[in-house]
MITORGU-264193 format. One line per 10 residues: number of its first residue (from 1); their letters; for each residue y, z, x of N, C-alpha, C, O. Coordinates in pm, 1 decimal, decimal comma, always signed. Layout:
<nodes>
NUM = a = Y Z X Y Z X Y Z X Y Z X  ...
</nodes>
This chain:
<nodes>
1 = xxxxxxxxxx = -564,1 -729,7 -7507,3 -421,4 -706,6 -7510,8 -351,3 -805,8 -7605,0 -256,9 -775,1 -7677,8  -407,4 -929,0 -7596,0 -341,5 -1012,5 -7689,3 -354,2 -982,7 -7821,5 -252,6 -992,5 -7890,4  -443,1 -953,0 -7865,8 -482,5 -890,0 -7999,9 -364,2 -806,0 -8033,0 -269,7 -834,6 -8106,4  -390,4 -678,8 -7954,2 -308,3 -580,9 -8019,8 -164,0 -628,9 -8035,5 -104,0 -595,9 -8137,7  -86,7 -724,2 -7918,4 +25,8 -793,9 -7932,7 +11,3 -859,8 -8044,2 +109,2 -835,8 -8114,8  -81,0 -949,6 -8109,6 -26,8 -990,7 -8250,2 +0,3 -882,6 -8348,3 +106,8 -868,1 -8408,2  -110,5 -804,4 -8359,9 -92,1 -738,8 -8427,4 +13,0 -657,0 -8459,6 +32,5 -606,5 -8570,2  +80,2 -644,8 -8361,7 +242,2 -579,5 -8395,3 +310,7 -677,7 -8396,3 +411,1 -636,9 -8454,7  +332,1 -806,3 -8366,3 +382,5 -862,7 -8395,0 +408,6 -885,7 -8561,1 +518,4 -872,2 -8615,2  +272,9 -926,5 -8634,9 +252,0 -917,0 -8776,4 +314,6 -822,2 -8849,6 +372,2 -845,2 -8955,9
11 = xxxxxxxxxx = +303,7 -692,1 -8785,1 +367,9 -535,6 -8836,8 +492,6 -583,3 -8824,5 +533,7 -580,7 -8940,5  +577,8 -624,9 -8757,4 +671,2 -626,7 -8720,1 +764,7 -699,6 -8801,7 +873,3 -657,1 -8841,2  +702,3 -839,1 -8828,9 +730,7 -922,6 -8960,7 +736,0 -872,7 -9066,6 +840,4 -890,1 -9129,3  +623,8 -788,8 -9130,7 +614,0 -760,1 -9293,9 +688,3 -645,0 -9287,3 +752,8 -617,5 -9388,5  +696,5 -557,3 -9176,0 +834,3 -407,8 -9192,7 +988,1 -506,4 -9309,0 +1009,7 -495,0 -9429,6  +1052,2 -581,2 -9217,7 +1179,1 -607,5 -9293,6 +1179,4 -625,1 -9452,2 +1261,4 -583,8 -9534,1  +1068,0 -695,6 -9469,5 +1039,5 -735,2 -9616,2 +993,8 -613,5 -9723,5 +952,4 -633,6 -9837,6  +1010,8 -488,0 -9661,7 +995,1 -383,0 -9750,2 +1146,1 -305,5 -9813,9 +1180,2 -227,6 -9902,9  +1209,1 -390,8 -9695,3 +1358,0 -273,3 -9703,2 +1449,3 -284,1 -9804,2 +1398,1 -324,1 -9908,8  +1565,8 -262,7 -9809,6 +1617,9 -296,7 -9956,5 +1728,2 -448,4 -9961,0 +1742,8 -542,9 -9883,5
21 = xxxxxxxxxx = +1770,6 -422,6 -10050,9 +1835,5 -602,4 -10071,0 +1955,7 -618,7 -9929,7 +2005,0 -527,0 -9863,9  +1972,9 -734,5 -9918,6 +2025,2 -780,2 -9822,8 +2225,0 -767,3 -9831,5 +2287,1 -711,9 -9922,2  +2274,4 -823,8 -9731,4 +2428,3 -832,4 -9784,4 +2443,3 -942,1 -9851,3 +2359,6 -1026,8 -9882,5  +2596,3 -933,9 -9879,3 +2612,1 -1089,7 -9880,7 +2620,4 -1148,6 -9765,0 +2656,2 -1106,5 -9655,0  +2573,0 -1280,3 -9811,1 +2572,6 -1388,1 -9733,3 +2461,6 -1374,6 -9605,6 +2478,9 -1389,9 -9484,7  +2354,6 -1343,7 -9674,4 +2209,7 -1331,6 -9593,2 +2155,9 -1444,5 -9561,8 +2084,2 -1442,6 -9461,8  +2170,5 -1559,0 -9625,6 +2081,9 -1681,4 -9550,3 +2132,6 -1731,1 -9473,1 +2244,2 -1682,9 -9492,4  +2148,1 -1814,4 -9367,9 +2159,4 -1903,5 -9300,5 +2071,6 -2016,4 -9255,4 +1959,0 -1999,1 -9208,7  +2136,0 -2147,0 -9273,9 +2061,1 -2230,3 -9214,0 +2137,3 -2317,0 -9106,6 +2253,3 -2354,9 -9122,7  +2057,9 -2345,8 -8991,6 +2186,7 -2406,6 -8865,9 +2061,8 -2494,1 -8817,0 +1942,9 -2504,7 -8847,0
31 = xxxxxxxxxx = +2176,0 -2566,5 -8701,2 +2094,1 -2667,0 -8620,1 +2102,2 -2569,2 -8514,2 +2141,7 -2455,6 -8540,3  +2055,2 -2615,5 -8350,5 +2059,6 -2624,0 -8253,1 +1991,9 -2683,1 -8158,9 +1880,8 -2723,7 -8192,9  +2031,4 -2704,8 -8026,0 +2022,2 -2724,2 -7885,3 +1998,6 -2692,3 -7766,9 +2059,5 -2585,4 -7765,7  +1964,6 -2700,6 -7684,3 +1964,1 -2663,9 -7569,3 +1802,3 -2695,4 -7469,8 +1720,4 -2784,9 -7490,9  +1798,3 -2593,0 -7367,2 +1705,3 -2641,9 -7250,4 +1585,0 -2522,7 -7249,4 +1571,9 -2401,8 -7268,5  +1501,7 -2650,5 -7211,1 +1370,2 -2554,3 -7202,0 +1267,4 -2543,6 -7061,9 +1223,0 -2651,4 -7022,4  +1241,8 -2463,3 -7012,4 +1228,2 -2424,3 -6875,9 +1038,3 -2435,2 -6944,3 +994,2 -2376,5 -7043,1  +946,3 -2549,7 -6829,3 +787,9 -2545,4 -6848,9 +743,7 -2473,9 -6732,5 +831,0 -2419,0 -6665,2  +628,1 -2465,1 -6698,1 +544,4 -2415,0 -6659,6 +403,8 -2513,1 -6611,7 +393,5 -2633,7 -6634,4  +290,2 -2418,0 -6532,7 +170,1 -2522,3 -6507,8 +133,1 -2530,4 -6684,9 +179,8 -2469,4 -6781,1
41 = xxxxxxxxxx = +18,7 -2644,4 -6670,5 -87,6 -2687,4 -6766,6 -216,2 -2641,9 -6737,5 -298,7 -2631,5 -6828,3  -251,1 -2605,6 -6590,3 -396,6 -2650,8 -6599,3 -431,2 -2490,7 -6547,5 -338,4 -2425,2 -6500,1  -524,1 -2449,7 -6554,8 -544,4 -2278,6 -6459,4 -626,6 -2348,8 -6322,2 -729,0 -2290,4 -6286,8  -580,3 -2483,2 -6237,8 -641,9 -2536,2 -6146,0 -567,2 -2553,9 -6004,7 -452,7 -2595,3 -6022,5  -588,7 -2540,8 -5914,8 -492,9 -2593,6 -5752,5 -410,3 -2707,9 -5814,6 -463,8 -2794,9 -5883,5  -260,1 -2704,8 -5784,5 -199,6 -2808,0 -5751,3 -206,8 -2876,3 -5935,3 -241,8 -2989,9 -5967,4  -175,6 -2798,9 -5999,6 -177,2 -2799,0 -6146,4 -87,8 -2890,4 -6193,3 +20,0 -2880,6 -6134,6  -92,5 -3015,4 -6315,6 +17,6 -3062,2 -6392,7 +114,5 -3001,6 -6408,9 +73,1 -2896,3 -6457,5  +259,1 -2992,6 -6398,6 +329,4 -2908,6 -6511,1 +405,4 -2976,9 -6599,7 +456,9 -3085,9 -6574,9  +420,2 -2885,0 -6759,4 +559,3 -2943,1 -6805,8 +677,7 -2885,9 -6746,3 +705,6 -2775,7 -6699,2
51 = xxxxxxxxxx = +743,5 -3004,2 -6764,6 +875,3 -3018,2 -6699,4 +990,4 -2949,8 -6776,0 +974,5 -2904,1 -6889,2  +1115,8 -2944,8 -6703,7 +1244,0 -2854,7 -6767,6 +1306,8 -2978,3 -6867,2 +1331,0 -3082,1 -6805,7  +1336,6 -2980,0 -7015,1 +1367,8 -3046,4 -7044,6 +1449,7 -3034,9 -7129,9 +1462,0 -2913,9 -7149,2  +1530,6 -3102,9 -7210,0 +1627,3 -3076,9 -7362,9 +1497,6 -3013,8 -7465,6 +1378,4 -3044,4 -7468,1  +1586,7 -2899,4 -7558,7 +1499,8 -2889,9 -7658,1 +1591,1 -2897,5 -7816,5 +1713,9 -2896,6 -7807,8  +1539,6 -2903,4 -7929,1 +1663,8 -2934,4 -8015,9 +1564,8 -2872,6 -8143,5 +1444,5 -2848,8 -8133,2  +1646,0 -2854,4 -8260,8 +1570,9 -2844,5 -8396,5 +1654,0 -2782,1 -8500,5 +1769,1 -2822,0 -8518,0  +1598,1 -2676,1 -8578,8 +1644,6 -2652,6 -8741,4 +1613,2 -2498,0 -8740,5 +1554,2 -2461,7 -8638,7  +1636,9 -2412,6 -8820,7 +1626,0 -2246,5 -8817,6 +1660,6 -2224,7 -8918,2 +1726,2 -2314,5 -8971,0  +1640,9 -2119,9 -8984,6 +1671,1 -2037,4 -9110,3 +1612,9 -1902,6 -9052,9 +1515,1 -1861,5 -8990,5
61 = xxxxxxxxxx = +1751,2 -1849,6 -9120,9 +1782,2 -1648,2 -9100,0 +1772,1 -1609,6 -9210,1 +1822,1 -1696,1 -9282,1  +1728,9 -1512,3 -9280,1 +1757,4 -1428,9 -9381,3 +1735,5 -1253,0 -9373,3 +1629,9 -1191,9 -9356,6  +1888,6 -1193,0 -9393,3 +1877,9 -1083,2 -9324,6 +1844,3 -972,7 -9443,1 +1926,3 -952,2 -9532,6  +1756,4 -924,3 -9439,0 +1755,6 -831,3 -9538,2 +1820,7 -695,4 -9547,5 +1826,0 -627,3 -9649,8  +1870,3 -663,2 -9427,7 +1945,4 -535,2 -9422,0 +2100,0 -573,1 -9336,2 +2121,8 -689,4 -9302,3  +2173,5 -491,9 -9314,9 +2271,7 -496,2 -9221,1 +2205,6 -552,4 -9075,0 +2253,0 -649,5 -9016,1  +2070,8 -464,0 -9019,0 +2031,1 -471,8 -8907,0 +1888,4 -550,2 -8918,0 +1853,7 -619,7 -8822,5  +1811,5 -540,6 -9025,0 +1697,0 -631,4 -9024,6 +1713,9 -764,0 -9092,8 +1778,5 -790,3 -9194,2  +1641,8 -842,3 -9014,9 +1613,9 -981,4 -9073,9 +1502,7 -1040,8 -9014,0 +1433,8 -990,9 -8925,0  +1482,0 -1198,9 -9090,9 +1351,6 -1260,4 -9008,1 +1465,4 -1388,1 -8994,8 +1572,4 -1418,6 -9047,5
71 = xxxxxxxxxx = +1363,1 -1449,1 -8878,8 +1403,9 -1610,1 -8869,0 +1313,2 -1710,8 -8830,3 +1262,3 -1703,3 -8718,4  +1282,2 -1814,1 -8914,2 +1196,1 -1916,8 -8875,1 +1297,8 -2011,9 -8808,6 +1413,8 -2032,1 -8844,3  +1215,3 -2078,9 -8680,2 +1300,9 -2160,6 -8609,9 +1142,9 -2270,9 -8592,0 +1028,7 -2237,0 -8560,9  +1194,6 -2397,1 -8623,7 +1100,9 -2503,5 -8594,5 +1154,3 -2665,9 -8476,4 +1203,9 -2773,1 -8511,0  +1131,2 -2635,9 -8394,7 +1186,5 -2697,1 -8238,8 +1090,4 -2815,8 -8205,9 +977,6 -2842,5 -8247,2  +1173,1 -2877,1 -8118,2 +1134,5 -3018,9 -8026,6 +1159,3 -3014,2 -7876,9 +1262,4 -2968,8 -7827,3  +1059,6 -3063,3 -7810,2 +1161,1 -3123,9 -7696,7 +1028,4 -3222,0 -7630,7 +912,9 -3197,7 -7596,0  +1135,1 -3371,3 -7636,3 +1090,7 -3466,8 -7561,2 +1066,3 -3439,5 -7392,7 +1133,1 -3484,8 -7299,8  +941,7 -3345,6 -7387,2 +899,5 -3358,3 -7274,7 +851,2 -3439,5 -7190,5 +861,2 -3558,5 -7220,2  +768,2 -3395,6 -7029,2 +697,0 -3490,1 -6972,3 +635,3 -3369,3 -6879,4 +675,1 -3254,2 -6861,4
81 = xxxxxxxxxx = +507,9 -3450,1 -6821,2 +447,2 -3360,9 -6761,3 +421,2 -3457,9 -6606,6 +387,6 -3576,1 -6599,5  +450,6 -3359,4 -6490,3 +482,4 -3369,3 -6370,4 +357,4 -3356,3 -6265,9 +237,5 -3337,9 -6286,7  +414,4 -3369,0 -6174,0 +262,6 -3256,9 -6035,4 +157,2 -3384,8 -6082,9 +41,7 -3344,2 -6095,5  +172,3 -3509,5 -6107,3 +74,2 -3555,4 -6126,4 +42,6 -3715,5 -6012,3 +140,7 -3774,3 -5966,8  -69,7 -3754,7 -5987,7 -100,3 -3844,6 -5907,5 -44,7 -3981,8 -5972,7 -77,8 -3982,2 -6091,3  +11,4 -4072,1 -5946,3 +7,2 -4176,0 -6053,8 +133,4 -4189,5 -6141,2 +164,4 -4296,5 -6193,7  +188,8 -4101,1 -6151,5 +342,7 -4104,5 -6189,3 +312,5 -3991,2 -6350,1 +206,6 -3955,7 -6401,9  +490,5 -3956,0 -6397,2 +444,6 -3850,2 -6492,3 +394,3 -3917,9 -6633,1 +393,7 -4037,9 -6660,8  +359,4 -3826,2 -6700,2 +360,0 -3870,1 -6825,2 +414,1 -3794,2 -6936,2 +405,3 -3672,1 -6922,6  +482,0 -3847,7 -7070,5 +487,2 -3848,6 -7136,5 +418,3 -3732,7 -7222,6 +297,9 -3742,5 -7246,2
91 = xxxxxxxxxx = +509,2 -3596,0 -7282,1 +398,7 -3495,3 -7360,3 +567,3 -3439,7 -7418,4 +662,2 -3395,9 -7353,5  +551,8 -3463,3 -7557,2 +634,8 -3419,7 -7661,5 +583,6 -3274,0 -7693,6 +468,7 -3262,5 -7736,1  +667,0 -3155,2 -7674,7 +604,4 -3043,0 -7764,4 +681,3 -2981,0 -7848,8 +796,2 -2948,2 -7819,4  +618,0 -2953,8 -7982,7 +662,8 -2903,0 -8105,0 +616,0 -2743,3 -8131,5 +512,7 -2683,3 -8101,7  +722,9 -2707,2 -8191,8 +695,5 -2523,3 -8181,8 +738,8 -2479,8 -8292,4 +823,1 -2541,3 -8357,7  +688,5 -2370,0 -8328,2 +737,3 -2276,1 -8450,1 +754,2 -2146,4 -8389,5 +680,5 -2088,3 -8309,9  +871,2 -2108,5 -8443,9 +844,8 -1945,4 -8441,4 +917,2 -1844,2 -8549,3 +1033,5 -1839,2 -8589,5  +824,8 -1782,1 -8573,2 +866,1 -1712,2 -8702,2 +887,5 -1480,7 -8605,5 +822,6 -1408,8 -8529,5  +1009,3 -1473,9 -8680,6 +1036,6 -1367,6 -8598,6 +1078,7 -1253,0 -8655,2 +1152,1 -1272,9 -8752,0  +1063,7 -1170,2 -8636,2 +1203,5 -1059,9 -8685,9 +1265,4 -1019,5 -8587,1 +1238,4 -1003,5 -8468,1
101 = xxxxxxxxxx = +1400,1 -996,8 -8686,0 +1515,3 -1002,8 -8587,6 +1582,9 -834,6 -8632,7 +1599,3 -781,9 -8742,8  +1620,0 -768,5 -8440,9 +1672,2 -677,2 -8541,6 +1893,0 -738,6 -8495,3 +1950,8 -834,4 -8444,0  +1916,8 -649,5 -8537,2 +2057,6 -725,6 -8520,9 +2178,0 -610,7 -8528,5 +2166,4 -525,1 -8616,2  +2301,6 -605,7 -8432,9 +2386,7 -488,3 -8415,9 +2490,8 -557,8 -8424,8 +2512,6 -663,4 -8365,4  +2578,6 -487,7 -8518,9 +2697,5 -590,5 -8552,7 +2822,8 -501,4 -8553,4 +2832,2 -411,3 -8636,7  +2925,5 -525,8 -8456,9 +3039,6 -552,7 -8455,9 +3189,7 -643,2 -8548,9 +3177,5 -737,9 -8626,5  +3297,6 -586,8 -8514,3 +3378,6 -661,4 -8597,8 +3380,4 -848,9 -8557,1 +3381,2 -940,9 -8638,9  +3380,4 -853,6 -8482,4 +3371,3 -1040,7 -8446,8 +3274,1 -1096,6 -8371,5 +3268,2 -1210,5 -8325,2  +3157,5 -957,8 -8358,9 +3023,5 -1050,3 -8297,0 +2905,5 -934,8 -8330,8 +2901,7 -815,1 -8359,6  +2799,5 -1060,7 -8306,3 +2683,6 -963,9 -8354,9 +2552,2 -985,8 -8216,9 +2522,0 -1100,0 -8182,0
111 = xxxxxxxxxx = +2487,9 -865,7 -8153,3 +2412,3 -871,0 -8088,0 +2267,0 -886,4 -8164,4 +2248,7 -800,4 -8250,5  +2167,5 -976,2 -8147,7 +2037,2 -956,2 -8183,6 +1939,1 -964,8 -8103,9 +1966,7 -1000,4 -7989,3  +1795,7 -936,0 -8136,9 +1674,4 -912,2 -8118,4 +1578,2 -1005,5 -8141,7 +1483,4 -933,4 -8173,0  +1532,6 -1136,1 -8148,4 +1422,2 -1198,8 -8181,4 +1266,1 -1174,2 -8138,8 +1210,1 -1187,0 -8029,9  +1217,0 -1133,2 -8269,6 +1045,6 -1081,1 -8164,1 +943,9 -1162,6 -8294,0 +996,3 -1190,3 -8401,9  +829,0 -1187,6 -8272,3 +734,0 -1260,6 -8337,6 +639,6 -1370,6 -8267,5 +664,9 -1395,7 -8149,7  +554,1 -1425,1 -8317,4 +428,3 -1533,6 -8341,7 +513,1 -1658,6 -8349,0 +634,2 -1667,8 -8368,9  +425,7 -1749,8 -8329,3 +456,5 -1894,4 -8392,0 +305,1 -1965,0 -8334,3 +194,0 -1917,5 -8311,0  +376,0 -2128,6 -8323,7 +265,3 -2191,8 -8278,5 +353,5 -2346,2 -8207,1 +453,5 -2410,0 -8240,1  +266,3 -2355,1 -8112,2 +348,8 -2478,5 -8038,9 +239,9 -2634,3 -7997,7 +154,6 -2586,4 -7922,9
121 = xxxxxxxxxx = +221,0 -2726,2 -8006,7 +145,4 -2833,8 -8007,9 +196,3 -2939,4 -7870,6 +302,5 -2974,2 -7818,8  +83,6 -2957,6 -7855,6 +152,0 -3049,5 -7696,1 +96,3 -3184,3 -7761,6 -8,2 -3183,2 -7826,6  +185,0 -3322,0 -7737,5 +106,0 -3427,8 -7757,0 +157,4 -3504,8 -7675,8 +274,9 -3535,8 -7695,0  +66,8 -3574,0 -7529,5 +61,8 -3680,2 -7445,3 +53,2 -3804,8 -7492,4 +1,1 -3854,4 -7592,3  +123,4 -3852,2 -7388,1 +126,9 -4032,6 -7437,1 -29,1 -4064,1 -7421,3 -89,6 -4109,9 -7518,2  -112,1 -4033,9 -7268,8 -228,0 -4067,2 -7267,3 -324,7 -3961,8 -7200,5 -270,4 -3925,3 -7096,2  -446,1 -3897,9 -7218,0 -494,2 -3864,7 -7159,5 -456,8 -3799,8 -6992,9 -438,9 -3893,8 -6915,4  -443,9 -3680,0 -6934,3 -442,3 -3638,6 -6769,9 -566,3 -3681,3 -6738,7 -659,1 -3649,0 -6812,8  -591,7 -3767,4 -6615,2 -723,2 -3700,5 -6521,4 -692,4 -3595,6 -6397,6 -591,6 -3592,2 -6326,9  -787,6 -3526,8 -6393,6 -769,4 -3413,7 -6345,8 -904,3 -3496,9 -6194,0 -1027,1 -3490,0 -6199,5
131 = xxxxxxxxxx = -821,3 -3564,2 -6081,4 -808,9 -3570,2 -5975,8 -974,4 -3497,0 -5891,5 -1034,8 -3588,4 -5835,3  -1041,2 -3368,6 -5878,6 -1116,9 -3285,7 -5814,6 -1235,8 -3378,2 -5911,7 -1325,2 -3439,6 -5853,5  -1224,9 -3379,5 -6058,9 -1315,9 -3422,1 -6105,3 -1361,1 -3522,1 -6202,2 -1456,3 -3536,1 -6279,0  -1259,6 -3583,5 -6169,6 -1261,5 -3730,1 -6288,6 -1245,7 -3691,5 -6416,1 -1260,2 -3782,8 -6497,3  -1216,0 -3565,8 -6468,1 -1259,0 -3538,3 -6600,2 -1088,6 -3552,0 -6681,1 -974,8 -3529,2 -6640,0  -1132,1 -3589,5 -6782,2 -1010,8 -3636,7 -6832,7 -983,6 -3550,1 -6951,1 -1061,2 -3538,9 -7046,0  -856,2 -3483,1 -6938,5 -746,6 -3397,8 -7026,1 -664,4 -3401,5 -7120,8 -545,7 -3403,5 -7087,9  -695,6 -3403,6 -7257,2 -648,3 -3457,1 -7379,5 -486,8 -3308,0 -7413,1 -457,2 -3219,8 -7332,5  -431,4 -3327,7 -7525,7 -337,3 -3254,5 -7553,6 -419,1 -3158,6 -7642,4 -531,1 -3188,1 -7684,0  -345,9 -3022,0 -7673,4 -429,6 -2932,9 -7731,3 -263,9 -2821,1 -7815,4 -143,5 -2832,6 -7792,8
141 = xxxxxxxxxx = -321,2 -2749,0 -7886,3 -177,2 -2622,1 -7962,1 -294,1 -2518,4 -7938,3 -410,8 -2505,2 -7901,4  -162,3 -2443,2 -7992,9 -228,5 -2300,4 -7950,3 -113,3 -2216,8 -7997,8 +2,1 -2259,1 -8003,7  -162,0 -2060,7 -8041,1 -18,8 -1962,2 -8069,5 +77,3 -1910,6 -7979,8 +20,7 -1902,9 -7870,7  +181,1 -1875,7 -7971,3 +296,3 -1848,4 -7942,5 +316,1 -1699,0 -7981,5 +298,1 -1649,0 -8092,5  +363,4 -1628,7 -7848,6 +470,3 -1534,3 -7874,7 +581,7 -1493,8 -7794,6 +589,2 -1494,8 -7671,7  +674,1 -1455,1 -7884,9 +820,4 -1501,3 -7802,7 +896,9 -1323,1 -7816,3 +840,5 -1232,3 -7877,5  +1009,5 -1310,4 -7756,4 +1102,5 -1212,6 -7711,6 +1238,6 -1259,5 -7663,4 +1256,7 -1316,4 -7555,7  +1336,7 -1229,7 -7756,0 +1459,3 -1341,5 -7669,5 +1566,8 -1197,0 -7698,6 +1544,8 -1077,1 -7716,0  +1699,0 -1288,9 -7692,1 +1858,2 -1202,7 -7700,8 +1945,6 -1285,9 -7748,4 +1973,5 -1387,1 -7684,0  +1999,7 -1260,9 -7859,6 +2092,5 -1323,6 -7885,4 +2242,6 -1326,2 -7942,0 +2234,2 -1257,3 -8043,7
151 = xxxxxxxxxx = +2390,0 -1374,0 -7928,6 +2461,6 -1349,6 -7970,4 +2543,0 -1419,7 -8113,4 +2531,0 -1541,0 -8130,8  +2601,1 -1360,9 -8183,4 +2619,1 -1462,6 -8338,3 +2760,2 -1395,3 -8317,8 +2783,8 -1282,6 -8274,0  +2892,6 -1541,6 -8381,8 +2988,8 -1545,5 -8384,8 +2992,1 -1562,0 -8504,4 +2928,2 -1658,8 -8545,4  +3056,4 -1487,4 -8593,6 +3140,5 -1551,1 -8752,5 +3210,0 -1675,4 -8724,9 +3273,1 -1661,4 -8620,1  +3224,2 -1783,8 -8771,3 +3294,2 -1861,5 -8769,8 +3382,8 -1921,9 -8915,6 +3344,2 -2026,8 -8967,1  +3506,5 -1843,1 -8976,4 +3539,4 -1829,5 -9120,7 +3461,1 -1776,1 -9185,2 +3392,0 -1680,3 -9150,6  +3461,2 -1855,4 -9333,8 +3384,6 -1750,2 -9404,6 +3193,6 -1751,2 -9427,7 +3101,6 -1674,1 -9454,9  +3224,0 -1921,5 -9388,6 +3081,0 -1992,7 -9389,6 +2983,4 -2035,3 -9283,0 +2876,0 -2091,9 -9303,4  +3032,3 -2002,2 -9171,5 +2987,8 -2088,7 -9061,7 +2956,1 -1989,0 -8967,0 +3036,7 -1896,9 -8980,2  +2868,9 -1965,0 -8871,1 +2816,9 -1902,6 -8737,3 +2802,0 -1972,2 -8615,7 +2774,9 -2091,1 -8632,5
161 = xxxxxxxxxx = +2808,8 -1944,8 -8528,7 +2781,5 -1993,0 -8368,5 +2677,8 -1899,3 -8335,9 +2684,2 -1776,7 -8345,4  +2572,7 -1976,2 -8292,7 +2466,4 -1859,7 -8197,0 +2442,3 -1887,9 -8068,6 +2445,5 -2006,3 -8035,0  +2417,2 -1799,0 -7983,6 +2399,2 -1815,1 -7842,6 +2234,6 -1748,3 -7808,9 +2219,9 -1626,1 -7809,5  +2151,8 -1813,8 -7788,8 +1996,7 -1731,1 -7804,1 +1950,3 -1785,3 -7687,8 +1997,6 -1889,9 -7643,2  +1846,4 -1713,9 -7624,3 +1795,6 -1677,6 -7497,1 +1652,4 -1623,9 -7532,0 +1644,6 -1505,6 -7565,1  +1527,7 -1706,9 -7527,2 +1414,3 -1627,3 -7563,6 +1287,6 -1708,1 -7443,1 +1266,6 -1818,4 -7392,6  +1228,2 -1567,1 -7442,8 +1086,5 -1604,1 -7371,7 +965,0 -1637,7 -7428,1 +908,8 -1533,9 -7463,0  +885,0 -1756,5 -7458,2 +805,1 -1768,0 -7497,4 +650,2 -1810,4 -7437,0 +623,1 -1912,2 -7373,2  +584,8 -1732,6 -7465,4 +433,9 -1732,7 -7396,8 +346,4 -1842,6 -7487,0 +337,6 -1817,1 -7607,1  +298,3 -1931,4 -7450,2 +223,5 -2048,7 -7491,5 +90,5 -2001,2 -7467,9 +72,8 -1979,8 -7348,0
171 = xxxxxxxxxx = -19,6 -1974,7 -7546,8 -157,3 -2008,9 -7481,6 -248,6 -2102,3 -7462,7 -362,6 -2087,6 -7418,6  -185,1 -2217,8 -7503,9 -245,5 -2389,9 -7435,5 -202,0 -2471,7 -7488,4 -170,2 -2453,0 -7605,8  -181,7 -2592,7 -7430,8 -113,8 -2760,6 -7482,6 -197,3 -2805,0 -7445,5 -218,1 -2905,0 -7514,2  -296,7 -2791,3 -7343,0 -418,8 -2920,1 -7308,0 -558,8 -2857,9 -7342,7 -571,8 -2753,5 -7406,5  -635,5 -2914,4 -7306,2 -776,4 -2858,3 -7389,1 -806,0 -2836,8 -7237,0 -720,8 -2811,5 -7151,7  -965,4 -2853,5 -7213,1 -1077,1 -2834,5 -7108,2 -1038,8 -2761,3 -6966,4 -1123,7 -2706,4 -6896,2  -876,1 -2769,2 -6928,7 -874,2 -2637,9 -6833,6 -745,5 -2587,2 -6844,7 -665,5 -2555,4 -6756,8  -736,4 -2583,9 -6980,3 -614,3 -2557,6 -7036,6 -574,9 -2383,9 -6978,7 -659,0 -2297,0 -6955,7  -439,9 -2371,4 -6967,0 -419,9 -2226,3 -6933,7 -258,8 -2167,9 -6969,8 -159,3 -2237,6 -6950,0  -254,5 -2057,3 -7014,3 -115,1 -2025,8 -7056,7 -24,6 -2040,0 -7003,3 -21,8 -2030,3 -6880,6
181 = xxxxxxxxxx = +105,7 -2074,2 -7091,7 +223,3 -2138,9 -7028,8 +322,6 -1988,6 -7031,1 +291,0 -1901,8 -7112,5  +383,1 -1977,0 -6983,8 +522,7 -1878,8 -7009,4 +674,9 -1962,9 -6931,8 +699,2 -2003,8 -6818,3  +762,2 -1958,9 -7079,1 +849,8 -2095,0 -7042,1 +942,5 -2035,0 -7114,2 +886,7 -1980,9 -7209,7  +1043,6 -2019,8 -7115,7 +1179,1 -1970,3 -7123,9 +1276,6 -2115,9 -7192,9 +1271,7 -2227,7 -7141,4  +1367,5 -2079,0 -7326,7 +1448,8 -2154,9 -7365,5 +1592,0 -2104,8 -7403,1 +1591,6 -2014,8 -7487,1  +1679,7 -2133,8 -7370,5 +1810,9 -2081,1 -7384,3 +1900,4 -2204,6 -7487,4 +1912,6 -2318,3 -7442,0  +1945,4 -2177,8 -7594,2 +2003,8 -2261,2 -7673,1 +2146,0 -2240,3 -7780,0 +2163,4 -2131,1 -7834,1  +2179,8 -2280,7 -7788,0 +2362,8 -2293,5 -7887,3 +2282,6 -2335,8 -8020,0 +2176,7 -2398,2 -8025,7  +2354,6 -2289,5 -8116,5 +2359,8 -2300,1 -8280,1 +2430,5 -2319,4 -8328,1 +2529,0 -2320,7 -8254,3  +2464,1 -2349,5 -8465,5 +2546,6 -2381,2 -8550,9 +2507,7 -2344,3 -8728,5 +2422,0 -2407,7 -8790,0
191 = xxxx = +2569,4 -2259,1 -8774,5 +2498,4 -2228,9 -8897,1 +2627,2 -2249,3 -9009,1 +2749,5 -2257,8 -8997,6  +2523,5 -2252,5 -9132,0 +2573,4 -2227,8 -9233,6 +2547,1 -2098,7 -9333,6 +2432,3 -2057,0 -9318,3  +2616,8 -2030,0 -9424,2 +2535,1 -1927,7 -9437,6 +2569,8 -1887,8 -9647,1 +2639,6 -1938,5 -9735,0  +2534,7 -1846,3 -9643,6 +2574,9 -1876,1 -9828,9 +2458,3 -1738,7 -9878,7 +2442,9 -1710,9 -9997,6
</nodes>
């Protein structure tokens, strides 16, 4: 199943890039913010988890049609990981996601679609031991695929507000009993667009 999910995912990406030229004012580049909802680490009883934490980063849109576009979004969030004996620790994770977007636009707002791949990297301050068996649990990446909703405000002639809401499926941050994450991030934007 995962297979065939990339695989449309991929389809899904190279469709926009066939269509015809864009409007004006197709790029955008913005910051944003917001919170990110974790999940277990381990596929074991009484599992590590990452924790709910701030997430923050950088994005670029480029819409090639009225309704199609893609968007790379490259994210942070100073995590930590919980459920653990010994107190938490320390696990920063970094993400990409590259998407197409489809997008329905109104006179002063625009509804969109984010769907696509990426890739997300977990890195611990030190090693988990995993408690049942002494065996000790290093940080690990793995691909990403996400599904969100989102809303875009004009702001004058140059500027956007976004409001985005996406689900993203992780398939590992730790190695040796590593197991998929599904973790949800909801975040505010700020763009520029030229």
């Amino acid at each position: 199943m995962r297979k065939v999910l990339l695989i449309l995912a991929v389809m899904a990406l190279a469709v926009p890039a066939t269509l015809a030229a864009g409007p004006d004012n197709a790029n955008e580049f913005g910051i944003y913010g917001g919170y990110f909802w974790g999940d277990t680490l381990m596929d074991k009883a009484n599992s590590p988890e990452l924790d709910d934490d701030l997430s923050f980063g950088i994005y670029y849109n480029h819409m090639f049609t009225e309704n199609w576009g893609f968007q790379a979004r490259l994210g942070y969030s100073p995590n930590t990981v919980t459920n653990l004996h010994g107190g938490d620790v320390d696990m920063d994770v970094t993400y990409l996601d590259l998407s197409a977007t489809y997008q329905w636009n109104w006179d002063n707002v625009s509804l969109y679609v984010p769907f696509g791949l990426g890739y997300a990297q977990g890195s611990l301050d030190r090693d988990l031991v995993y408690l049942a068996t002494g065996k000790k649990v290093g940080d690990d990446s793995g691909l990403t695929y996400h599904l969100g909703i989102g809303l875009l405000w004009p702001v004058g002639d140059k500027m956007t507000v976004r409001f985005d809401t996406r689900y993203r499926y992780i398939d590992k941050l730790v190695d040796t009993y590593d197991d998929s994450l599904d973790t949800v991030e909801a975040t505010i934007g700020l763009g520029w667009t030229w």
